[in-house]
C-alpha positions, 0 to 999 in steps of 0.5 A: 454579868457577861455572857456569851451567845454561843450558837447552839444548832442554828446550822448544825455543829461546827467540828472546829472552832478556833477562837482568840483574844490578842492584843498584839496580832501575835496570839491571831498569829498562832490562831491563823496556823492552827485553822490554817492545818484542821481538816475540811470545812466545819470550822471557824476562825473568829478573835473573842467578842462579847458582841459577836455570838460564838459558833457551836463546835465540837473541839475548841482551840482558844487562844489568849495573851498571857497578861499577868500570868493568866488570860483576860476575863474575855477568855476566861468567861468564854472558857466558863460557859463551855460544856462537854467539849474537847478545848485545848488553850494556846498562847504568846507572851512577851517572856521567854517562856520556860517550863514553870512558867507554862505551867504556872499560866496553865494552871491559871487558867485551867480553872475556868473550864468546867470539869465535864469538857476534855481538856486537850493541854496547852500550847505557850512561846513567847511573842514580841512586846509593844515598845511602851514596855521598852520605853517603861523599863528604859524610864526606871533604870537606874544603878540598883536595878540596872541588871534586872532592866537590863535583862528584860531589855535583852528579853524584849530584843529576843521577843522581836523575833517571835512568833518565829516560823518554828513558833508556828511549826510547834502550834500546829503540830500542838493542834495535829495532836489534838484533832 
């Protein structure tokens, strides 16, 4: 059974906590831009450890990799044991993430927010992959897939460039929104 030890009063409230899983550095990224533009000093930065307490804050930012469509367990029982807080999730993922798509992984992982926390949306785009994926879909061409294969390593070029600098530009005013 895992449990976060979220920091309750050992200093007072944070107003801001910005907190992220990310396998790639793409997630840590976007993190990185949203901490970078929330106002003053009441905030904190920090990637998703289950050995690291969580620091109290009144409006969560929590970032993930979309892995099969959903976040990890980290992410998603950190979501589950946050109470009456302002949380807004964002994420990378390798696909180029079209409007369904977003919604779908949205949905996802919205079900592990308790219900008496304000939910603040959701932020997607789309993030560059590891060269295994490539590799692996290299692997597996062959003349009956060849055109599925083939636009997914299209895909994989496109990601390369992402998070672009308008990636970034989009996270943050996602996160002005919400401050």
């Amino acid at each position: 059974d895992r449990a976060y030890n979220i920091q309750k009063g050992c200093q007072g409230m944070l107003e801001y906590a910005v907190l992220y899983h990310s396998e790639t550095g793409n997630t840590a990224k976007i993190a990185s831009a949203i901490f970078s533009q929330l106002p003053g000093k009441s905030k904190d930065l920090m990637q998703i450890n289950l050995s690291e307490p969580i620091p109290e804050a009144a409006v969560y930012f929590v970032g993930f990799s979309v892995n099969r469509g959903t976040c990890c367990m980290e992410v998603a029982d950190l979501l589950s044991e946050l109470h009456e807080k302002k949380v807004s999730l964002f994420a990378t993922c390798g696909a180029n993430p079209i409007p369904e798509y977003i919604k779908e992984v949205e949905s996802k992982v919205k079900v592990w927010l308790d219900d008496d926390n304000e939910y603040g949306g959701f932020f997607l785009c789309q993030g560059r992959m590891q060269a295994k994926a490539r590799d692996r879909w290299e692997r597996i061409r062959n003349k009956e897939n060849a055109r599925h294969i083939d636009a997914m390593l299209r895909n994989f070029e496109e990601a390369k460039l992402h998070p672009s600098t308008e990636d970034l530009k989009n996270a943050i005013e996602f996160a002005k929104a919400r401050i």
